[in-house]
Backbone as numpy.savetxt, mean C-alpha at the origin, in Angstrom:
# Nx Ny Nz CAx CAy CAz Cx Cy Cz
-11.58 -13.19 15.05 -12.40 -11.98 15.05 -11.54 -10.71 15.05
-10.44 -11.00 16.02 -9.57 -9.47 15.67 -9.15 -9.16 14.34
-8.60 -10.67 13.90 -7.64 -10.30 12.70 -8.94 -9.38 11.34
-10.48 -10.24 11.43 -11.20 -9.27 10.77 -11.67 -8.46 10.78
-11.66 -8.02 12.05 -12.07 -6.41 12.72 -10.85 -5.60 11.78
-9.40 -5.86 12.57 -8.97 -5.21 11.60 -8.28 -4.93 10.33
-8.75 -6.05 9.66 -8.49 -5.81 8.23 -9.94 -5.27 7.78
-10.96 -5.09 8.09 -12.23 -4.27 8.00 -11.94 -2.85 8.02
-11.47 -2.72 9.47 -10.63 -1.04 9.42 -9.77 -0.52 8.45
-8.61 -1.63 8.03 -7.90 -1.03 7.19 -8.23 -0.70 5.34
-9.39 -1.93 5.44 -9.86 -1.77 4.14 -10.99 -0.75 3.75
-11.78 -0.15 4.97 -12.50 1.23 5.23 -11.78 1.94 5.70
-10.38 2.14 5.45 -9.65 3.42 6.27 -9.89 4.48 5.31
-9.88 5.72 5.58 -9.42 6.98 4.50 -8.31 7.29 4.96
-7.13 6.98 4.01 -5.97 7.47 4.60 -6.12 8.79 4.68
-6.53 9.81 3.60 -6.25 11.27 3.87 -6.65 11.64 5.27
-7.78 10.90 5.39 -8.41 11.77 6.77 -7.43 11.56 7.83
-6.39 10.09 8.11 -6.13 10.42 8.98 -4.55 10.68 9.20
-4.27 10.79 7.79 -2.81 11.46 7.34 -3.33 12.95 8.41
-4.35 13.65 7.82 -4.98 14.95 8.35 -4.50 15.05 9.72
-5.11 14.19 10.13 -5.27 14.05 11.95 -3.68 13.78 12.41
-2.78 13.54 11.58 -1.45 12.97 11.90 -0.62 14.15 12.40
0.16 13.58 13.54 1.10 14.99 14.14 2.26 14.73 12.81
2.87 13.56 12.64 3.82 13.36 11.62 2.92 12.82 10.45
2.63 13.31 9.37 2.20 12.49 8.63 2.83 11.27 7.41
4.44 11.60 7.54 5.38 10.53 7.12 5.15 9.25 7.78
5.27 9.83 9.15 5.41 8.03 9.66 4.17 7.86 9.91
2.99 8.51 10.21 1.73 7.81 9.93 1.51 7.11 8.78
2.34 7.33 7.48 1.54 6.80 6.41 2.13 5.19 6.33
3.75 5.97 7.09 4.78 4.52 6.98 4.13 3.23 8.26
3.51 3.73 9.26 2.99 2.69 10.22 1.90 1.99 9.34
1.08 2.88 8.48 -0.19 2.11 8.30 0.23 0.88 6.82
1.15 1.59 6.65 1.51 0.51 5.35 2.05 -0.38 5.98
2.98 -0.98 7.15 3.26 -1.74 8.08 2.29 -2.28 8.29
1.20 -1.99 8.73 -0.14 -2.72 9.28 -0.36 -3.62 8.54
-0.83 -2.45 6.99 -1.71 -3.18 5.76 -1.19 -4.07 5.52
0.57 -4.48 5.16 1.34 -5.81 4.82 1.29 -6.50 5.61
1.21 -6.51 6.98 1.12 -7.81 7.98 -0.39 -8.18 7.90
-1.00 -7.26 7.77 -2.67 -7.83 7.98 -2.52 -8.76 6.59
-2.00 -8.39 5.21 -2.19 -9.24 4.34 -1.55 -10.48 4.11
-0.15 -10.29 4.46 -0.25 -12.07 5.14 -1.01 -12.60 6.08
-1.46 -12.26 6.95 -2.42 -13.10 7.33 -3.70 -13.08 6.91
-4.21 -12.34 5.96 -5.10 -12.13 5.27 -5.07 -13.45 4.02
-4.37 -13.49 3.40 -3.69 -14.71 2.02 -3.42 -15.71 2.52
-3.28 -15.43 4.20 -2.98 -16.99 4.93 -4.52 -17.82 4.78
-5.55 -16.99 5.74 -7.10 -17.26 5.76 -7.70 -17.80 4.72
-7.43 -16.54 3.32 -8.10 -17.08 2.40 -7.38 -18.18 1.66
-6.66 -18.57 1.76 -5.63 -20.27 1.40 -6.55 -20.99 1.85
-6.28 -20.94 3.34 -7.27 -21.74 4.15 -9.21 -22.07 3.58
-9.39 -20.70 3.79 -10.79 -20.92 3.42 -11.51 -21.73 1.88
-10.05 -21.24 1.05 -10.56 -21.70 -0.11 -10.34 -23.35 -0.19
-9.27 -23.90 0.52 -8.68 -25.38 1.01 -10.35 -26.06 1.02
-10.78 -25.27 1.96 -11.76 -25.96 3.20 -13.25 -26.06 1.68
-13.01 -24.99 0.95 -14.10 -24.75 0.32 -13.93 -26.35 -1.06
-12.93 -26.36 -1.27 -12.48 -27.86 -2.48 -12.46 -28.86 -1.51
-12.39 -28.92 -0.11 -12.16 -30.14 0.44 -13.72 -30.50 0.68
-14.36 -29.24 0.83 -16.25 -29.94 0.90 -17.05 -30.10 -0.10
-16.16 -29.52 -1.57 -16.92 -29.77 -2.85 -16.92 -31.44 -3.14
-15.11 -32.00 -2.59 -14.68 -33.46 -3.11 -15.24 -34.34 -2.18
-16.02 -33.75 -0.85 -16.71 -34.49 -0.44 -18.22 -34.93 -0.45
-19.03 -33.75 -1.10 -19.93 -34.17 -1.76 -19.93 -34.91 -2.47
-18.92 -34.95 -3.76 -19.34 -35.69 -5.36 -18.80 -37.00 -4.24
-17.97 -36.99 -3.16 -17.72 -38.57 -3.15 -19.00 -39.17 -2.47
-19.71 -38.43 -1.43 -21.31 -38.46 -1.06 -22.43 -39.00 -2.11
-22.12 -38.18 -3.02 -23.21 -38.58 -4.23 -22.85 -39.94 -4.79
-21.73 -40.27 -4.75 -21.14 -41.21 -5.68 -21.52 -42.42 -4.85
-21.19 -42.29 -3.26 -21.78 -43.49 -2.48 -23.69 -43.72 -2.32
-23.89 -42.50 -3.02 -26.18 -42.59 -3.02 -26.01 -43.31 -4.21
-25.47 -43.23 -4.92 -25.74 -43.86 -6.46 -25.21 -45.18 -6.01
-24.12 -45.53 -5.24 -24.06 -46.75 -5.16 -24.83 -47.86 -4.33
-25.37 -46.72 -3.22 -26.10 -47.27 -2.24 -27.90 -48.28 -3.39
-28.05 -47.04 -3.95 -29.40 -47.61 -4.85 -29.17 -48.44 -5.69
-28.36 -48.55 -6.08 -27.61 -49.64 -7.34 -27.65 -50.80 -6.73
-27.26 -50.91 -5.54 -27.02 -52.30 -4.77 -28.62 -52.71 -3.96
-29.23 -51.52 -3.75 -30.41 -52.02 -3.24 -31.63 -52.57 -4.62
-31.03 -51.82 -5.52 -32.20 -52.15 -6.67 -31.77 -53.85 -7.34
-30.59 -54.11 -7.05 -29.61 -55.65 -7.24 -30.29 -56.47 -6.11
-30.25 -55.85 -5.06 -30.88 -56.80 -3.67 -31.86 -57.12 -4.01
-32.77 -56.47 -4.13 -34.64 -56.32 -4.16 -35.08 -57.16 -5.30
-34.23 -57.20 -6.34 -34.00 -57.98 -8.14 -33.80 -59.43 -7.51
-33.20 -59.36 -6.42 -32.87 -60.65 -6.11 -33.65 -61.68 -4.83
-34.80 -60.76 -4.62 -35.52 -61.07 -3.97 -34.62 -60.87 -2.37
-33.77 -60.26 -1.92 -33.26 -59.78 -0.87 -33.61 -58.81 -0.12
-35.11 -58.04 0.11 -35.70 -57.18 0.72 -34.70 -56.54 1.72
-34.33 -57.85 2.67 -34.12 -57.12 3.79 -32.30 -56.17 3.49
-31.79 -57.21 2.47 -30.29 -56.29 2.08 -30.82 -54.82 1.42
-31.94 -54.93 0.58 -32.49 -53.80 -0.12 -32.37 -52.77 1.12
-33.65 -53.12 1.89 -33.45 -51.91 3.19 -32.41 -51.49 3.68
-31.52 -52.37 4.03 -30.37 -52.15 4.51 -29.61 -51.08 4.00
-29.48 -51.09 2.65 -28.57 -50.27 1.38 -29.42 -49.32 1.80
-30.84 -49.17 1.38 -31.66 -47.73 1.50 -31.54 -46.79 2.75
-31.26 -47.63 3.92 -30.95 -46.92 5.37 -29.61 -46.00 4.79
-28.77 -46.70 4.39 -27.82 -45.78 4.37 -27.47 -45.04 3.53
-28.09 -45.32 2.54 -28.70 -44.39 1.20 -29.37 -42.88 1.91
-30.11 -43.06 2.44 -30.92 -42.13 3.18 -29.98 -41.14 4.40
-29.02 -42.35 5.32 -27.73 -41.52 6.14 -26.92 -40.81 4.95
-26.65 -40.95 3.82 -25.75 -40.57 2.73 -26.32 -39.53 2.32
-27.42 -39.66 1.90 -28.49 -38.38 2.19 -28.82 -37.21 2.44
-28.56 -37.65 3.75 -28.47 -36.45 4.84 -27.43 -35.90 4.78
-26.17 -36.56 5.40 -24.98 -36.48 4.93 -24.32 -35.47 3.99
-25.09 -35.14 2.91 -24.40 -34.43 1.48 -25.50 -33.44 1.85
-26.97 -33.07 2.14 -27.61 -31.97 2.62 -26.89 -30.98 3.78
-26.18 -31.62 4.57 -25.24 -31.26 5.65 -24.09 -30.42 5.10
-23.42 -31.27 4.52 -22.39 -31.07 3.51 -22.39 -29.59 2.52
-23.54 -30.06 1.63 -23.83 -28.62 0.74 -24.31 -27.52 1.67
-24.88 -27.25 2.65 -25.21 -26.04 3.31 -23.52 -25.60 3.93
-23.00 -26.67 4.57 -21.51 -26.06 4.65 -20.64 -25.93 3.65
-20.79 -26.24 2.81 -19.88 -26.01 1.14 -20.07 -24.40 1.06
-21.58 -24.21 1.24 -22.13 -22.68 0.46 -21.75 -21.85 1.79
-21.42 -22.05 2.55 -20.98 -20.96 3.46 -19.47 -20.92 3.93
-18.82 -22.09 3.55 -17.15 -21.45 2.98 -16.93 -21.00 1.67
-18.27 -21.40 1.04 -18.07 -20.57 -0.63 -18.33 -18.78 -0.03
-19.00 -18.83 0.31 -19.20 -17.54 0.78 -18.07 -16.45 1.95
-17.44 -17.35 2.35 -16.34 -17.10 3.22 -15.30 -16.76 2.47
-14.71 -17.74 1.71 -13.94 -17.48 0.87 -14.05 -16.43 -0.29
-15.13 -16.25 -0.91 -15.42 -14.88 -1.46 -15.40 -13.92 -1.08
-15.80 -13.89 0.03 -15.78 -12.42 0.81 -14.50 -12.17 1.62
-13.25 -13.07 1.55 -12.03 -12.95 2.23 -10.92 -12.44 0.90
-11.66 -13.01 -0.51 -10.70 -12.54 -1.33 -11.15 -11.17 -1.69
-12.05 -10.99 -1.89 -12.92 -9.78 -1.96 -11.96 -8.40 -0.76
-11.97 -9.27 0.36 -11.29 -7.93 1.30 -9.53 -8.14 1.30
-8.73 -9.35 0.38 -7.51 -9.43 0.43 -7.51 -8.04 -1.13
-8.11 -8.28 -2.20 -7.93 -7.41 -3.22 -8.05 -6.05 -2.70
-8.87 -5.43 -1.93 -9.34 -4.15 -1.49 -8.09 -4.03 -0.75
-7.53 -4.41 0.34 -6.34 -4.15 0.79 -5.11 -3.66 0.23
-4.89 -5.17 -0.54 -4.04 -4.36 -1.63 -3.80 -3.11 -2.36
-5.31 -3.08 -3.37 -5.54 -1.49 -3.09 -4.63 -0.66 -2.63
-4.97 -0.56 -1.12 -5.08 0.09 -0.39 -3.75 0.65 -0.21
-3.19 -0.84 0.17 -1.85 -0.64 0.19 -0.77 0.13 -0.47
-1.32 -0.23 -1.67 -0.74 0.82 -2.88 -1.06 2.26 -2.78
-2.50 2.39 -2.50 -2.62 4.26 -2.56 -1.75 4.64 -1.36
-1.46 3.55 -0.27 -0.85 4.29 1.14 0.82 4.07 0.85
1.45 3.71 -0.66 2.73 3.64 -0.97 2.60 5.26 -1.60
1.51 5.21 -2.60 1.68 6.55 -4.00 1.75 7.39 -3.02
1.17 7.56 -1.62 0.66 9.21 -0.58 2.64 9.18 0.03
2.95 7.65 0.26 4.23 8.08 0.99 4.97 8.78 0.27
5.24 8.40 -0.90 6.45 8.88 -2.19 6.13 10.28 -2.12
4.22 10.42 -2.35 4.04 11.96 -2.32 4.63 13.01 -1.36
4.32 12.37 0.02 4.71 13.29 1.14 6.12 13.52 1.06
6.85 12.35 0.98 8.49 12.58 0.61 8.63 13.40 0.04
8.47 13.60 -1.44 8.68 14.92 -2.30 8.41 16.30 -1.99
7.16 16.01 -1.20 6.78 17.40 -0.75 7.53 17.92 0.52
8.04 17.14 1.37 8.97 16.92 2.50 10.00 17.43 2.01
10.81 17.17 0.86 12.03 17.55 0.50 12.14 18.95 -0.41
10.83 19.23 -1.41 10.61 20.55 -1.79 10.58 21.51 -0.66
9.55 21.69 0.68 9.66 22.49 1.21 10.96 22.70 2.41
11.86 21.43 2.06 13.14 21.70 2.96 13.96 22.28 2.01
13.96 22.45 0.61 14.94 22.78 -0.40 14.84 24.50 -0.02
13.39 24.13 -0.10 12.45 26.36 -0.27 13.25 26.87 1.47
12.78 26.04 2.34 13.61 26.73 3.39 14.98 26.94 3.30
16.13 25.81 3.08 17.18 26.30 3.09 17.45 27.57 1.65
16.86 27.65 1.02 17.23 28.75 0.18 16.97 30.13 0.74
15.95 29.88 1.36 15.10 31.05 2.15 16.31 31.42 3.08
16.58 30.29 3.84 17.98 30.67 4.81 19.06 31.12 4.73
19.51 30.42 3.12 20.81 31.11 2.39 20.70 32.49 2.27
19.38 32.81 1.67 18.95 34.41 1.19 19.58 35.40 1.78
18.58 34.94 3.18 18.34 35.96 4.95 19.96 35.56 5.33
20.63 35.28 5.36 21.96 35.23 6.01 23.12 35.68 4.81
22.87 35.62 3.60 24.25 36.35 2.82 23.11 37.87 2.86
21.93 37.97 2.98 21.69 39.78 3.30 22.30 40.45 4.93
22.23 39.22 5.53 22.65 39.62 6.96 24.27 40.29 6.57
25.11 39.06 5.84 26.19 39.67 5.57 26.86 40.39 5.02
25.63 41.19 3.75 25.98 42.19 2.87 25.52 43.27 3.69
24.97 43.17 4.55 24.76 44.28 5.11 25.72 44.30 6.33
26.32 43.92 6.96 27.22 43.68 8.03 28.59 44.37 6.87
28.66 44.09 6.05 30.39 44.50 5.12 29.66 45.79 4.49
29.08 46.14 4.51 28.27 47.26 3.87 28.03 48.62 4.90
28.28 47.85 6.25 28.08 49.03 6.75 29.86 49.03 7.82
30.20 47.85 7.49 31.84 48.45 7.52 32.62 49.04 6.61
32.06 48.95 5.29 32.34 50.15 4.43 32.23 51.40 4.97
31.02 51.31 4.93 30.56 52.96 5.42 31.58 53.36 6.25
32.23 52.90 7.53 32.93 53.23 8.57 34.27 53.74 8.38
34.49 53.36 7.09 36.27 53.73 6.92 36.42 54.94 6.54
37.54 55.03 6.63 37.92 56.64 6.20 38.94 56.63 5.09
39.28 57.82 4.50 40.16 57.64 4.04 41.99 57.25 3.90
42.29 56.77 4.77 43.57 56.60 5.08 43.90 55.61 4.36
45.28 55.21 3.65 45.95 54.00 3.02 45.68 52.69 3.45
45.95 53.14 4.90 45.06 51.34 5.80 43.73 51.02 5.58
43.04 51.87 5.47 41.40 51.63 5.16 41.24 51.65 3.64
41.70 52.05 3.33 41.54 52.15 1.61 41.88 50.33 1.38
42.85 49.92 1.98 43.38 48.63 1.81 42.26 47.82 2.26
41.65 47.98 3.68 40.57 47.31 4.04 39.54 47.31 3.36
39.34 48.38 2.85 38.18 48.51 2.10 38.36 47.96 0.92
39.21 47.61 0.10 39.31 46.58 -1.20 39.13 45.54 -0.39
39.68 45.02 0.74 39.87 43.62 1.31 37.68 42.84 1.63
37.50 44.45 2.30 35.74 43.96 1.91 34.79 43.88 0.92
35.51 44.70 -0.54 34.85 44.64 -1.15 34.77 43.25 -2.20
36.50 42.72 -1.66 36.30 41.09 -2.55 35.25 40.11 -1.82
35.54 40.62 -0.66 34.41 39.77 0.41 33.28 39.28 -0.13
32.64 41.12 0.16 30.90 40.84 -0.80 31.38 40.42 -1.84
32.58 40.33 -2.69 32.21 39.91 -4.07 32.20 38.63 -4.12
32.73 37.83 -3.12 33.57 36.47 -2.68 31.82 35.67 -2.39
31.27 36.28 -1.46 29.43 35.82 -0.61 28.38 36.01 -1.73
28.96 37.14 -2.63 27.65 36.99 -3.88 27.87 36.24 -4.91
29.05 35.49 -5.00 29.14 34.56 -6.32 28.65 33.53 -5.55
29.14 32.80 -4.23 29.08 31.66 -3.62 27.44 31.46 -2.86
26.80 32.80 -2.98 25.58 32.83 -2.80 24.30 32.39 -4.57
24.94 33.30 -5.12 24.22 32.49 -6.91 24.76 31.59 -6.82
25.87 30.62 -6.34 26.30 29.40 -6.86 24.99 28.29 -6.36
25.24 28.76 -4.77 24.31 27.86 -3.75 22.45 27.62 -4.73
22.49 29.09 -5.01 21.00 29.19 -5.31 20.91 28.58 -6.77
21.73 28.72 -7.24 21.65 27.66 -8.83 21.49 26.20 -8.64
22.04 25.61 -7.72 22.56 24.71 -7.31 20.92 24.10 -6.73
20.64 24.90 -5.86 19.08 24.96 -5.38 18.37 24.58 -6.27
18.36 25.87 -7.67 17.48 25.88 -8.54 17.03 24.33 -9.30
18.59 23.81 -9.75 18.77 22.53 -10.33 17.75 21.44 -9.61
18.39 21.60 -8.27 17.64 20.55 -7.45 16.04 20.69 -7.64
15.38 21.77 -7.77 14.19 21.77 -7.85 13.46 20.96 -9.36
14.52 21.71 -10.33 13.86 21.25 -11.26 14.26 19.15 -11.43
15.42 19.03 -10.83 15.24 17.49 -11.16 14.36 16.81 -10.24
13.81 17.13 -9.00 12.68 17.07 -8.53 11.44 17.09 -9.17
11.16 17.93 -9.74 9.90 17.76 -10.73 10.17 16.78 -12.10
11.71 17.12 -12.55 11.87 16.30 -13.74 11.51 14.76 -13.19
11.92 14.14 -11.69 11.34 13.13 -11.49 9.94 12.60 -11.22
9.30 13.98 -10.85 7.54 13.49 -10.62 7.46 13.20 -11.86
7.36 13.99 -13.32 6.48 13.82 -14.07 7.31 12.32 -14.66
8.62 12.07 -14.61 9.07 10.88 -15.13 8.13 9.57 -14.68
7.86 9.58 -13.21 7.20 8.98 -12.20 5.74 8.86 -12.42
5.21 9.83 -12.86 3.91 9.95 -13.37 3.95 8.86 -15.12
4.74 9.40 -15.70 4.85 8.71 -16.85 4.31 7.09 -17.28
5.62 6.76 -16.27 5.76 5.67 -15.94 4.49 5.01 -15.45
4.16 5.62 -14.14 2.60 5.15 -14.03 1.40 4.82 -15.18
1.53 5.40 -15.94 0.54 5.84 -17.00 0.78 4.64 -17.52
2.30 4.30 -18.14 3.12 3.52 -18.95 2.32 1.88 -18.56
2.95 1.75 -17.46 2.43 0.16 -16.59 0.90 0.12 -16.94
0.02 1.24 -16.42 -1.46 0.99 -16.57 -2.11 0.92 -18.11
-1.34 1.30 -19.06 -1.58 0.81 -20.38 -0.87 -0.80 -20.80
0.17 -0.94 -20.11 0.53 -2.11 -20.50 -0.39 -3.26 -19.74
-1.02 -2.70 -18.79 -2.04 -3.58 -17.94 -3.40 -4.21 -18.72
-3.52 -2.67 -19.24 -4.77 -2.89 -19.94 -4.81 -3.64 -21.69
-3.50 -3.74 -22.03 -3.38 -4.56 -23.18 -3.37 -5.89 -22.82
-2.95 -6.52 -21.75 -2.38 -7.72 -21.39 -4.21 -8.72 -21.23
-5.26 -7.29 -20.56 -6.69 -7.80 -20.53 -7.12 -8.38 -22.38
């Protein structure tokens, strides 16, 4: 009962909603995909099982039926032979054989039904599983875009901190030979923080775009598989 309680949950989960509700929503998505794969081995374990149980009560009917047909065969031989009482005999258990396979088929149709409705919730899982892989990859990317946007943001605010820090030790000098000297010595400075600052931010830039150059590759690809899926139908 637990194990279908919760593979019930996981196969009615909305991940968004509770990505939503998530303080981390990385490792929320990474726990529930943990779940979903253990629930589905034991999920593929069940339905093994169930479907076992479901061929082991089909082969015991036809062998049921096969002993009524033999049971009457031998009583209709008895009775031919003026053997009444062997006749009855065969028919008693013709009749236990009977019963027997009425027994039988009501439990056949309710591991048929078991088993349908276990593969039914192993496919939905799966599913599932998969949209709670496509949301992780998603969050990743988006995880790493808005850490790219901050550190650039940070690079920004700190080479302005420092153009303005050498900018206003400019201002301070005077004219004397020593300061004249210092003052070339700051002005390679800023020139030294604004190349190595466009370098950083190019460098940034790149990263962004092979970031996207990989979604849409990623997307592609998706597309790619689900046409090759649909030829193979």
């Amino acid at each position: 009962m637990n194990l279908l309680k919760r593979i019930s949950t996981l196969v009615t989960a909305n991940i968004n909603s509770l990505l939503d509700m998530a303080e981390d929503p990385e490792v929320m998505v990474k726990q529930i995909i943990r779940d979903m794969e253990e629930s589905i081995i034991e999920l593929r374990r069940e339905t093994v099982r169930a479907v076992a149980r479901e061929k082991q009560l089909e082969k015991q009917i036809l062998s049921t039926e096969d002993r009524l047909n033999d049971f009457d065969k031998k009583a209709e031989i008895a009775l031919g032979n003026g053997d009444e009482e062997l006749a009855k005999n065969m028919l008693v258990q013709k009749v236990a054989a009977d019963k027997r396979k009425t027994l039988l088929e009501k439990e056949f149709e309710m591991a048929k039904a078991t088993s349908a409705e276990l593969k039914q919730d192993l496919s939905k899982l799966e599913d599932q599983v998969q949209v709670a892989r496509q949301k992780k990859e998603e969050l990743i990317r988006r995880k790493r875009a808005a850490e790219s946007k901050l550190q650039t943001q940070n690079i920004r605010r700190k080479s302005i901190e420092a153009m303005q820090t050498i900018a206003a030790s400019i201002a301070s000098f005077d004219g004397s030979a020593k300061n004249l000297e210092s003052y070339e010595q700051a002005i390679q400075q800023l020139e030294a923080e604004a190349e190595a600052t466009q370098e950083i931010l190019d460098l940034e830039s790149k990263n962004d775009i092979d970031l996207e150059k990989f979604d849409k590759e990623k997307k592609v690809e998706d597309e790619l598989a689900k046409l090759k899926q649909r030829l193979k139908k």
